[in-house]
C-alpha positions as CSV (number, residue, x, y, z in Angstrom):
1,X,0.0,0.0,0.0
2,X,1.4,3.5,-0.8
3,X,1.7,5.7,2.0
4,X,-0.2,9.3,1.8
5,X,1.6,10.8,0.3
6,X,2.4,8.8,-2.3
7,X,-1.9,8.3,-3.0
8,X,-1.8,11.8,-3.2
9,X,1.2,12.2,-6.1
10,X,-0.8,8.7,-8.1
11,X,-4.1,11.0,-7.8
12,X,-2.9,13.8,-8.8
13,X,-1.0,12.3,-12.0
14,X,-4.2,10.5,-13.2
15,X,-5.7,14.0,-12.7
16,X,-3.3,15.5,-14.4
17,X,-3.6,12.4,-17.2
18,X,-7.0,12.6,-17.8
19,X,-7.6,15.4,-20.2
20,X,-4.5,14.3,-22.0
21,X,-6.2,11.0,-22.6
22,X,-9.8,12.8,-23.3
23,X,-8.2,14.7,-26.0
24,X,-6.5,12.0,-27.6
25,X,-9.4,10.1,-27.7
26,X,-11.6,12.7,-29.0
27,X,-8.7,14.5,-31.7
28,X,-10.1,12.7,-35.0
29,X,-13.4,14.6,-34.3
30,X,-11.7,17.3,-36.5
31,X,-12.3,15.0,-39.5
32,X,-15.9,15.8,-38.8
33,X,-15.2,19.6,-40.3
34,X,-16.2,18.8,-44.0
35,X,-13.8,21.1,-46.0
36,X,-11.3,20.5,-43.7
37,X,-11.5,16.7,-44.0
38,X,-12.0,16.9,-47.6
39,X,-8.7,19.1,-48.3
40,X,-6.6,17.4,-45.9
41,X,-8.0,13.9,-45.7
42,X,-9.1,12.9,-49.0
43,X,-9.2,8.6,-48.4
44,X,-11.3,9.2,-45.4
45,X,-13.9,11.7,-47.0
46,X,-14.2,9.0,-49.9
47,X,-12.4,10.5,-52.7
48,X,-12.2,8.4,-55.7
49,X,-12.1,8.0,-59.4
50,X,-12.4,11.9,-61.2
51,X,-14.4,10.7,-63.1
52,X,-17.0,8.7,-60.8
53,X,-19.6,9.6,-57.8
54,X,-20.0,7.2,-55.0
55,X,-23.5,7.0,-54.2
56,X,-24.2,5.9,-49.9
57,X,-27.2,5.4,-47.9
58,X,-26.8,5.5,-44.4
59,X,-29.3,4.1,-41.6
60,X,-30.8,1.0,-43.1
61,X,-32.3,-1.1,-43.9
62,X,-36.0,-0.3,-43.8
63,X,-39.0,-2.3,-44.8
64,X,-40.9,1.1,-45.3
65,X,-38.2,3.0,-47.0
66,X,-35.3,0.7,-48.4
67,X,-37.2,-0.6,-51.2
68,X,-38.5,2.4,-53.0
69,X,-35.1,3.2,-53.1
70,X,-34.1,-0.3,-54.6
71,X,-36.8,0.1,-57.2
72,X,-35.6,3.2,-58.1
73,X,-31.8,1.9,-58.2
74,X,-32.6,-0.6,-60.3
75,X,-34.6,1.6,-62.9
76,X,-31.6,4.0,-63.4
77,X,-29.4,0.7,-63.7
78,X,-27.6,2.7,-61.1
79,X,-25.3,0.3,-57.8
80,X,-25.0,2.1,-54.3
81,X,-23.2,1.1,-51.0
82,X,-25.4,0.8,-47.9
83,X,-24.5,1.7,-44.6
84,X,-26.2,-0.7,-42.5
85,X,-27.1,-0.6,-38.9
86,X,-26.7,-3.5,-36.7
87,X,-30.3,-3.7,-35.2
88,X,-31.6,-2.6,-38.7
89,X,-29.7,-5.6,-40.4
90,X,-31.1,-8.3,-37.8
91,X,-34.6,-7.1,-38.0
92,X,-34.4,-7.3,-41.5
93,X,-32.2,-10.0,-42.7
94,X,-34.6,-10.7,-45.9
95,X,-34.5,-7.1,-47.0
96,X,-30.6,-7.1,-46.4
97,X,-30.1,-10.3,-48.4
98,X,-32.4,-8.1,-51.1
99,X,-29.6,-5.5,-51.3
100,X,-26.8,-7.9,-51.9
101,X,-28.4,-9.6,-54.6
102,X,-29.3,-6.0,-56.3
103,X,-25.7,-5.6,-56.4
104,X,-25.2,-3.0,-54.1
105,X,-22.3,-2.9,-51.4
106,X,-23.2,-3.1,-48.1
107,X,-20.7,-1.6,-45.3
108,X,-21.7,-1.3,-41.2
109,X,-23.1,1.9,-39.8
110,X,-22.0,0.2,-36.2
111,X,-24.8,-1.8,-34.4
112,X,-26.1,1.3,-33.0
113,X,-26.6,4.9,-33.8
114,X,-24.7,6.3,-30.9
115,X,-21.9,9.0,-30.8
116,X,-18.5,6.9,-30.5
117,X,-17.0,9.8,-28.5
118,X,-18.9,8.4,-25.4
119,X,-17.7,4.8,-25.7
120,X,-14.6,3.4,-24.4
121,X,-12.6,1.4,-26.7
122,X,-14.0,-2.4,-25.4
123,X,-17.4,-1.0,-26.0
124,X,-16.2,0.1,-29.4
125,X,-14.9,-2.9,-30.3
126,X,-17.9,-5.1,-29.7
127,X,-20.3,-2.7,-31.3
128,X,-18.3,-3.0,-34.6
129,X,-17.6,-6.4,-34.7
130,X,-21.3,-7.2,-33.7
131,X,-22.5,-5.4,-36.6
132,X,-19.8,-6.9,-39.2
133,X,-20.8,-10.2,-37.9
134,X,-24.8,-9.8,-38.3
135,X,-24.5,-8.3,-41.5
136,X,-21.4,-11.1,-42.6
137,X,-23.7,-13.9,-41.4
138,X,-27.0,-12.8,-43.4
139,X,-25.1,-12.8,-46.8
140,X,-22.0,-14.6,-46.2
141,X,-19.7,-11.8,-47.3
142,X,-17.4,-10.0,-44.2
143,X,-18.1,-6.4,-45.0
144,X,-14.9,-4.1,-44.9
145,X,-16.5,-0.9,-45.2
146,X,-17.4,1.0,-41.8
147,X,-19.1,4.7,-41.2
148,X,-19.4,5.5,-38.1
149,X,-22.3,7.4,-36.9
150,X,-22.8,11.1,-36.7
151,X,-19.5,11.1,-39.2
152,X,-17.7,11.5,-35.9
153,X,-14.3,8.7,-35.6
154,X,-12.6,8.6,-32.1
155,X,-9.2,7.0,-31.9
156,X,-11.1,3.8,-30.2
157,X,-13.0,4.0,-33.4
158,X,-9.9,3.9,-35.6
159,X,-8.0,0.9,-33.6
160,X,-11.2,-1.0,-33.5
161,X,-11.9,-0.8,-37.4
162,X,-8.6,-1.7,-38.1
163,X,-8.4,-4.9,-36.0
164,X,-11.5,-5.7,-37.7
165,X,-10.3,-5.2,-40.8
166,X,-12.9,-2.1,-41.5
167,X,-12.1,0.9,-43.2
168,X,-13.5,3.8,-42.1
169,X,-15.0,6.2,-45.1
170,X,-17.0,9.2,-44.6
171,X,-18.6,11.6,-47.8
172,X,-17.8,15.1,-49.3
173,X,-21.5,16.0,-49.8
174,X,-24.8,14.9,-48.2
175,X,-28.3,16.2,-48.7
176,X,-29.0,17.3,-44.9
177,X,-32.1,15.1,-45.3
178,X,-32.3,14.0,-42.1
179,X,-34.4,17.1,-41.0
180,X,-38.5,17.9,-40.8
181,X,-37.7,20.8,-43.4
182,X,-35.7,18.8,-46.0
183,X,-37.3,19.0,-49.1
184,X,-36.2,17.1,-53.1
185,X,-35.6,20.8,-53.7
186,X,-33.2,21.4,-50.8
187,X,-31.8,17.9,-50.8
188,X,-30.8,18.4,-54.5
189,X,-29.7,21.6,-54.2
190,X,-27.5,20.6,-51.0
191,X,-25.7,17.9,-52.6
192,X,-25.1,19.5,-55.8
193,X,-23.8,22.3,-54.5
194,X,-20.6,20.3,-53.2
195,X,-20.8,17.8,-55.9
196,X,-17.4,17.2,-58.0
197,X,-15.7,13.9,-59.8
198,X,-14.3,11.8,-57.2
199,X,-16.9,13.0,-54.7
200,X,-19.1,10.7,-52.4
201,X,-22.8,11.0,-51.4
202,X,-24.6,10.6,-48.4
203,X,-28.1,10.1,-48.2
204,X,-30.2,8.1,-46.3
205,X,-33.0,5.5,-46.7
206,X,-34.3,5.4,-43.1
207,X,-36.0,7.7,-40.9
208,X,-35.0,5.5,-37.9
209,X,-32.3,8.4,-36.6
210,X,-34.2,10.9,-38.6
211,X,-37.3,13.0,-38.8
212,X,-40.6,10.6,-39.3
213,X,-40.6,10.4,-42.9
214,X,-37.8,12.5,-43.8
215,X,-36.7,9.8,-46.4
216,X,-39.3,11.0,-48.9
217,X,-37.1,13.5,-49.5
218,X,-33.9,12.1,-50.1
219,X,-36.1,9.6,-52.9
220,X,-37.5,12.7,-54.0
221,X,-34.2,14.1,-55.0
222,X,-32.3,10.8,-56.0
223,X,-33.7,11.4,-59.6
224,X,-32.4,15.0,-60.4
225,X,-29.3,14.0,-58.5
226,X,-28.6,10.9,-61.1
227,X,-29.4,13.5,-63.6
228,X,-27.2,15.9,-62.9
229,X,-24.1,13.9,-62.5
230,X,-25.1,12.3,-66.4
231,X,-25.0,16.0,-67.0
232,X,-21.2,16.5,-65.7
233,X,-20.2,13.6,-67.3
234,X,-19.9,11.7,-64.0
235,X,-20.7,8.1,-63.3
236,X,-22.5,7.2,-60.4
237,X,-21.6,3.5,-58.4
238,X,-20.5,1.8,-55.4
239,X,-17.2,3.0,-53.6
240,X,-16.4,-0.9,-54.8
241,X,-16.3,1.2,-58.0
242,X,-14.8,4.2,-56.8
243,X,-11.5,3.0,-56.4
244,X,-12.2,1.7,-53.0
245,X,-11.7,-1.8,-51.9
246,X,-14.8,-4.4,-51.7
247,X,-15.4,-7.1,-49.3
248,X,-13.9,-10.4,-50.4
């Protein structure tokens, strides 16, 4: 046992520690500043091919939502990744299944939708792998894709994916169609505004995180979105696509 004095120097160093070890933990939250991030951290902000738009969906999948969005997908002859959730996946396993057959690429959105800053690195750890797993064991393919929710990594986050062998890739433009007030108009007009070759979208296809309904708006848009990257000249796919590399 350590006499009193001694306590009092071990109490006062993990005092002194602790917002050492809080900012380390907390410093890749700067990747969460979109120009930033997309100037100085081009892999994680999912730059690709010039000449190519990834298309992502986060939050899925859902039996209301999902697929009108795979319809849709299919008509335009057009393959996106998905951003699964955890709990979404093994709710769903039929309509996750339905994705992989489409085509589509399907990374983990974590098991669930909680801010990784307030999770230690165990609990980091099994939230990831828990999500790989579901998602591996419903269509027999190990995803190696991660997002992590909010956009917001920790350094937990970043060991976690890559003993998990997860990559962890974010967007350069996103509709802000999460919201009570997003429209087709203002999704459009959000994502287009950022929108060059090499860029990657974010939109989602669940209003589980999201406004009630606030999916409608990010269908709405999908159409003049497809449109307008014909109309640069861009092609619109998976990250698989993009330059990125696809589950095995």
């Amino acid at each position: 046992m350590p006499g009193p004095a001694a306590a009092r120097a071990l109490r006062t160093a993990a005092l002194t520690a602790l917002p050492v070890l809080a900012a380390a933990h907390a410093a890749p939250v700067v990747s969460t500043f979109g120009p930033l991030r997309n100037r100085a951290l081009p892999r994680l902000s999912g730059r690709g091919r010039p000449d190519h738009i990834a298309l992502t969906f986060d939050d899925g999948p859902d039996p209301a939502a999902t697929p009108h969005f795979l319809r849709l997908l299919a008509e335009r002859g057009v393959h996106a990744t998905f951003f699964l959730l955890g709990t979404q996946a093994h709710r769903s396993p039929g309509l996750v299944r339905e994705i992989a057959d489409a085509g589509h690429e399907i990374g983990v959105h974590g098991w669930l939708h909680r801010p990784l800053l307030l999770r230690g690195p165990r609990a980091t750890h099994d939230d990831f792998a828990r999500a790989r797993d579901t998602v591996a064991a419903i269509t027999g393919r190990r995803p190696t894709l991660f997002r992590p929710p909010y956009g917001v990594m920790s350094t937990a986050a970043h060991l976690a994916a890559r003993r998990l062998g997860l990559t962890p890739v974010l967007w350069t433009c996103w509709g802000e169609d999460w919201t009570a007030r997003a429209t087709p108009e203002s999704v459009h007009r959000t994502v287009t505004r950022d929108l060059d070759g090499g860029g990657t979208i974010l939109l989602h296809d669940s209003d589980c995180t999201s406004a009630p309904g606030a999916w409608h708006s990010a269908l709405g848009a999908l159409p003049r979105i497809l449109d307008t990257c014909a109309e640069r000249g861009l092609e619109v796919g998976r990250l698989g696509d993009h330059g990125w590399p696809s589950a095995p």
